[in-house]
N, C-alpha and C positions, 0 to 999 in steps of 0.2 A: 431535389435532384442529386443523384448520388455524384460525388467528384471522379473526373476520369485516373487511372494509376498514373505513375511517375513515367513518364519518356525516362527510356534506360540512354545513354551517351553512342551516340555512333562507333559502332567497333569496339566496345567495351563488352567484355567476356567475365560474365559473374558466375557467381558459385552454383546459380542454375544453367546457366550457358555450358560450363567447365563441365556439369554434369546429365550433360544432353549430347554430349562430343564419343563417339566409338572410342575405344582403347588406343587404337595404334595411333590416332592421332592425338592423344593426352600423353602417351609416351612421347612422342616424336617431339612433342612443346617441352616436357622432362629433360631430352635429351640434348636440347638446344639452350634453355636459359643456363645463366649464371647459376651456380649452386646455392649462392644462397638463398637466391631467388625463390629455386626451386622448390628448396625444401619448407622455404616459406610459404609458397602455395602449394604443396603439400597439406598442410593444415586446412585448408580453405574449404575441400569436400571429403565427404568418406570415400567419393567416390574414387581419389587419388590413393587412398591407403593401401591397397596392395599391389599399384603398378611398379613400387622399387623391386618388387620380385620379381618382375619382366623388363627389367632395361638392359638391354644385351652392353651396352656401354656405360661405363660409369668413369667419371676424371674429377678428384677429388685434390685441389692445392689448398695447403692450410694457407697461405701467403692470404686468398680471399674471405679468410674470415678476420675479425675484429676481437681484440681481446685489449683491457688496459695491460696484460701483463704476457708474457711470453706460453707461458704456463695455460691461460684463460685460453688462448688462442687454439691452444692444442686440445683443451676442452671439448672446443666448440668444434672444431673438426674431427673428433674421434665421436663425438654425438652425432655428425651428421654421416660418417661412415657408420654408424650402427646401424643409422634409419635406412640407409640406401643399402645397405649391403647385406643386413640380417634376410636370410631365406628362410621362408617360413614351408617343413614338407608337405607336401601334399593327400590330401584325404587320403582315404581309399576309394581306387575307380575314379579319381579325377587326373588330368593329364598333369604330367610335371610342370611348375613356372619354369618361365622363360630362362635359360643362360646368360648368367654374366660371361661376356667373350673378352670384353676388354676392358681391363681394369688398372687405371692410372692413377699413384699418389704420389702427392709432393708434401711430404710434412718436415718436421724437424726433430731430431734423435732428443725426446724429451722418454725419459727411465719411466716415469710415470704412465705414460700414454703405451710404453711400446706395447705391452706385453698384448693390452685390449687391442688393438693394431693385430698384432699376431694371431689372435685364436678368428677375429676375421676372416683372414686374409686366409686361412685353415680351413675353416668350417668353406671358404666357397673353391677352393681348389680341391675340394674334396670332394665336389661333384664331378669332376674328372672332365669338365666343359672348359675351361679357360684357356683361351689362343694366346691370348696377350697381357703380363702384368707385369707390370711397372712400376719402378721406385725410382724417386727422385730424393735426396735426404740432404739436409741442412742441419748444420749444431745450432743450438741455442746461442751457445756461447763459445769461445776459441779454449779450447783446453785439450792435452795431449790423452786426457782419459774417454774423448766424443770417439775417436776410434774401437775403445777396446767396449765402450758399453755396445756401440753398435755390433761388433763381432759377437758380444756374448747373446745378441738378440736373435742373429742369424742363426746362432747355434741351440736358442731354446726353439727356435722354430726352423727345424728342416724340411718341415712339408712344404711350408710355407715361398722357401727359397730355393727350395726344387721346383719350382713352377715360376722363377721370376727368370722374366727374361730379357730386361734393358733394366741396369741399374746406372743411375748416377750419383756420387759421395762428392758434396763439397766438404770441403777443411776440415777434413779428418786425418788424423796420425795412427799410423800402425806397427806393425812387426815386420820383419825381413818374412817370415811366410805367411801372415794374412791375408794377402790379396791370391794368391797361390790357394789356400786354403776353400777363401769364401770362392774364387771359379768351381772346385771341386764339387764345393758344395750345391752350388747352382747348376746345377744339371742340365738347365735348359736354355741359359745365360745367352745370347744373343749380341749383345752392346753394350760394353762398360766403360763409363765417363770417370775419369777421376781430375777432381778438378780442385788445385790450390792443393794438393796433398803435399803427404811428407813420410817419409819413415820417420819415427821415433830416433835413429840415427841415423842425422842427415849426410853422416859422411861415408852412407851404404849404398851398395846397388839394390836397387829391386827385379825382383827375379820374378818369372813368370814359366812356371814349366808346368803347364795342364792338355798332357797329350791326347787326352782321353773327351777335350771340352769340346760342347758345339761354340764357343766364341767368334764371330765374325767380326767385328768391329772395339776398336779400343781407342780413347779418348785420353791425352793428358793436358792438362792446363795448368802453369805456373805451378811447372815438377819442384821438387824440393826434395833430392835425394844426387847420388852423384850421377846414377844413370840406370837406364832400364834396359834388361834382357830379357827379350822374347826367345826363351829357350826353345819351347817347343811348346805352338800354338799351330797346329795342322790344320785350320778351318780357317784359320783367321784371315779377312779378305780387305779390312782398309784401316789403317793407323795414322791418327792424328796426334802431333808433337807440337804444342807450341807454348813459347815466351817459357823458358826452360832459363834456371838461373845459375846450374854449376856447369865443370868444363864440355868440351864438345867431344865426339858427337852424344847427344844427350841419348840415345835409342841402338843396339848393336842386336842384329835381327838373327835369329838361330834355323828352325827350324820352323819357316811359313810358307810352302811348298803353294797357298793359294792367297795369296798376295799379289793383290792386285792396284791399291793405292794406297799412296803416301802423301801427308800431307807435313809439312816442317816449316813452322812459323812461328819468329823469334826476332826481336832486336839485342843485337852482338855487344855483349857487355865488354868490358873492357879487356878482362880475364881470359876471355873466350877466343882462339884462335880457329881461323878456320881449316874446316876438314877434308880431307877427300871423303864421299860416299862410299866408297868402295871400304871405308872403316869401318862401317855399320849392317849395310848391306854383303848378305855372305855368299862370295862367290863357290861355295862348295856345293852347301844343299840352301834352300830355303827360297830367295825372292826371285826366283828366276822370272817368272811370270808376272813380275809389276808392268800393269800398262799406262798407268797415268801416276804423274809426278807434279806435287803442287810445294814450290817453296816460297816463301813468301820473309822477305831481311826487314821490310818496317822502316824502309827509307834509310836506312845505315851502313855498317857495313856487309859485306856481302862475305857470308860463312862459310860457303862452299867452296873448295878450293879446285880449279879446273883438272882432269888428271888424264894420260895416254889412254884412247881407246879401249887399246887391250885388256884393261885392267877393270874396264865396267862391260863389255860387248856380250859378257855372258849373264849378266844381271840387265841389261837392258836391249836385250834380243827382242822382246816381246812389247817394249817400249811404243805406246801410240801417240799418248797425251802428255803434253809440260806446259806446266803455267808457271813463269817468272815471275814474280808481284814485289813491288815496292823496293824497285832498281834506284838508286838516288840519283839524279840528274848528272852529276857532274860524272858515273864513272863510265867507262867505254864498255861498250857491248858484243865484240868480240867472242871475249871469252866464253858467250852460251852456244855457241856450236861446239864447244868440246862434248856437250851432250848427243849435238845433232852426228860428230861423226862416231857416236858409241853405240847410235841407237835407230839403226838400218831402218825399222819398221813405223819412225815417228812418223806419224798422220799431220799434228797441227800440232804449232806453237804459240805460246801468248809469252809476252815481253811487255810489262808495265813498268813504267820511270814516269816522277814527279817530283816537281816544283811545291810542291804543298809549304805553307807559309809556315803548317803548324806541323813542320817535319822537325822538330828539334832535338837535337841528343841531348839524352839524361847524362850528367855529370859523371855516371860509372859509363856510358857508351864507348864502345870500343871504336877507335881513330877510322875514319872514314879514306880510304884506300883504292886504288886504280888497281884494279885487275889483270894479271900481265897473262894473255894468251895469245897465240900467231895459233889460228885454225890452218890444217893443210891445205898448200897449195893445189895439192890434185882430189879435193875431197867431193867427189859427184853422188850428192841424196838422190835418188831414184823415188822415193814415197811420199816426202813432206808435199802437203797438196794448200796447206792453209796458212797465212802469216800471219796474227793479229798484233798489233800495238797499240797501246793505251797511254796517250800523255808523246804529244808531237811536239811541244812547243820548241824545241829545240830542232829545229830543220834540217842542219846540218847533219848532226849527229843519227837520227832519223833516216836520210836519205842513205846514208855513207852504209848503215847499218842494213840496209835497206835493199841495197845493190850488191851487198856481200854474201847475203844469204841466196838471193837470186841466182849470181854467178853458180854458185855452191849446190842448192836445191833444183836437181832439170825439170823435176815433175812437179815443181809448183805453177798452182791455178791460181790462188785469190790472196791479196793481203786486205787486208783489211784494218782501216785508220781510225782510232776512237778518240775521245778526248779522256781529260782524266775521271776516275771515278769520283763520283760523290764524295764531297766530304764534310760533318757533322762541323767541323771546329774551327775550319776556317773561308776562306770567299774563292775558295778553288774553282766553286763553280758556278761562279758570278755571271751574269749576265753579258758584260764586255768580256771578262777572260773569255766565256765561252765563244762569244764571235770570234775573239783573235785564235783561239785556238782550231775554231773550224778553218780559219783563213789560211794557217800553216798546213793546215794537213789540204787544203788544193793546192798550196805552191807547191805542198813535197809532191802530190800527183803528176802535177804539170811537170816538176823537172824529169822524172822517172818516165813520163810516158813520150815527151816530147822529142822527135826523132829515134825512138826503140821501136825495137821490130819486134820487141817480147807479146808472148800472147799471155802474160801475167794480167791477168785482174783484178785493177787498186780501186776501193767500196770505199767510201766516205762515210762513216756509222757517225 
């Protein structure tokens, strides 16, 4: 009697299962595993060998591959961007493979690797199909030459970087015009991160004048130069500034006629004094049309320096949005309506302070300071419609804050009470903290509601 075959395992999908499955669903599995996965079941059938020429998406980070050496690493990710990426033409009389639309890589600026990288990332922009690509880049190692090799790459390949359209460069050094240069060169450049940068010399401006760029979006992180001017970026519509280590204001905005957000997030070193906006921001041409405003001090001192209406009402005419973040408990909070009487059109404000355990100043932190502002007495907002606060534990200060803005805002509807944000590194948001902190924010409800005839609406989040 012959033996019956082996019971295949419940839900297990072998190399004749994988090759029993329609196309679109062997892609769809392609385009969901891990990459290395992928390409390792790649191998499995023949029936997978020509589906890398139909994956309309592909996201390639070297970080997930395995190398004993930096070098190996980069091997094995420019092997497996061959496999996924090489397009093979099409007969005669057979329809074209599929478009790569969207093509995301994260590798490291290794000399060796770039060039194979390049004639890729060529040959499929050369189909004239790609929406969306993407570079993310990392040095191997910290050295002031990880910049100029990268520039010399962008420049052996302009096709290449005429078609990328979100770049991000960690810790890379460059020239007073290479970043000016490579916008140029990117043509279709969309979002650019610079993150732990530097000029070559640190004690330069960086200049950014590309009139002619689609740039939207700019990104710095733990700048290292003396400060950046947005000469003329006419598209550009949101800039992020943070943890900036020379003097203030770290960003002086020129020509950004479609500027729409800002965001300024830094702990005040010692050096650093604070500034008015109105230093950075240009009352002539440029940010007229900022509608949201994100700053955020990092629990320390507070860099911005409160200044007369007049002097910002033309730069924050168009003003809807402000977020105050990381207010240090002890200072008074007054001083943020100097915003509220600059900027007619505010919609909603957010004001966060904390008691964070692991809020400690660094040894260069600049001296922590009470902020001296008297809002006007006759200042009546007609628009702010929303109040939110983050971090109550202080009641007094809360309430008092609380009833000023009220008097001040006639069209306010809702505030809204929260507790403090999460936090990684210490017990902020413990268990018991958290009861006691919901407990402050219903006494502060109760005192504010208790005998008012306000039709204000205080939310317990």
């Amino acid at each position: 009697m012959e033996s019956s075959p082996p019971k295949r395992n419940a839900g297990h999908v072998g190399e004749d299962g994988i090759s029993t499955l329609p196309d679109h669903l062997l892609l769809d599995i392609l385009e969901r595993l891990h990459l290395r996965e992928a390409v390792r079941a790649g191998a499995l059938s023949t029936r997978w060998r020509h589906l890398p020429s139909h994956l309309s998406l592909v996201h390639l980070d070297a970080s997930h591959f395995r190398g004993a050496t930096s070098l190996q690493v980069m091997d094995a990710f420019t092997d497996a961007a061959r496999a996924l990426l090489t397009r093979v033409p099409p007969a005669e009389g057979v329809c074209e493979s599929g478009a790569l639309k969207v093509l995301v890589l994260s590798f490291y600026t290794s000399s060796p690797h770039l060039s194979s990288i390049g004639r890729l990332i060529e040959d499929i922009v050369s189909l004239g199909q790609t929406q969306c690509l993407e570079f993310c880049i990392s040095p191997l190692g910290i050295s002031i030459e990880i910049g100029q090799e990268f520039m010399a790459f962008s420049r052996a390949y302009p096709v290449a970087f005429s078609w990328l359209t979100t770049l991000t460069l960690e810790y890379h050094a460059f020239g007073h015009s290479d970043i000016t240069d490579l916008i140029s060169t990117c043509s279709r450049l969309r979002h650019l991160s610079l993150r732990f940068y530097r000029l070559l010399d640190l004690h330069s401006t960086l200049k950014i004048d590309v009139p002619c760029s689609e740039l939207q979006e700019l990104e710095f992180i733990g700048l290292l130069c003396t400060r950046i001017e947005l000469v003329s970026v006419p598209k550009l519509r949101q800039v992020e500034c943070k943890c900036w280590l020379f003097n203030n204001p770290p960003v002086r905005f020129g020509y950004v006629p479609e500027l729409r957000g800002l965001v300024l997030a830094s702990k005040a070193k010692a050096w650093q004094e604070p500034f008015a906006l109105s230093e950075c921001l240009s009352t002539s041409v440029g940010a007229r049309n900022l509608s949201t405003l994100t700053l955020c001090f990092g629990y320390q001192m507070i860099w911005i320096q409160p200044e007369p209406p007049k002097q910002l009402i033309a730069i924050f005419r168009n003003l809807t949005s402000v977020r105050l973040f990381g207010i240090f408990s002890e200072c008074d909070l007054s001083w943020t309506l100097f915003i509220l009487e600059a900027a007619p059109a505010l919609h909603d404000l957010a004001v966060s302070l904390s008691r964070h355990s692991c809020a400690k100043p660094h040894k260069n932190s600049a001296e922590k300071t009470n902020v001296v502002w008297e809002p006007s007495k006759d200042l009546k907002h007609l628009n702010l419609e929303v109040l939110q606060i983050f971090g109550c534990e202080d009641e007094d200060k809360v309430t008092n804050y609380m009833r000023l803005v009220m008097e001040r805002a006639v069209g306010l509807l809702k505030i809204q009470l929260y507790g403090e944000s999460p936090c990684t590194y210490c017990d902020a948001t413990s268990l018991e903290r958290s009861k006691a902190e919901k407990a402050s924010r219903h006494r502060i409800k109760e005192q504010l509601t208790h005998g008012s005839s306000s039709s204000v609406e205080i939310i317990i989040c």
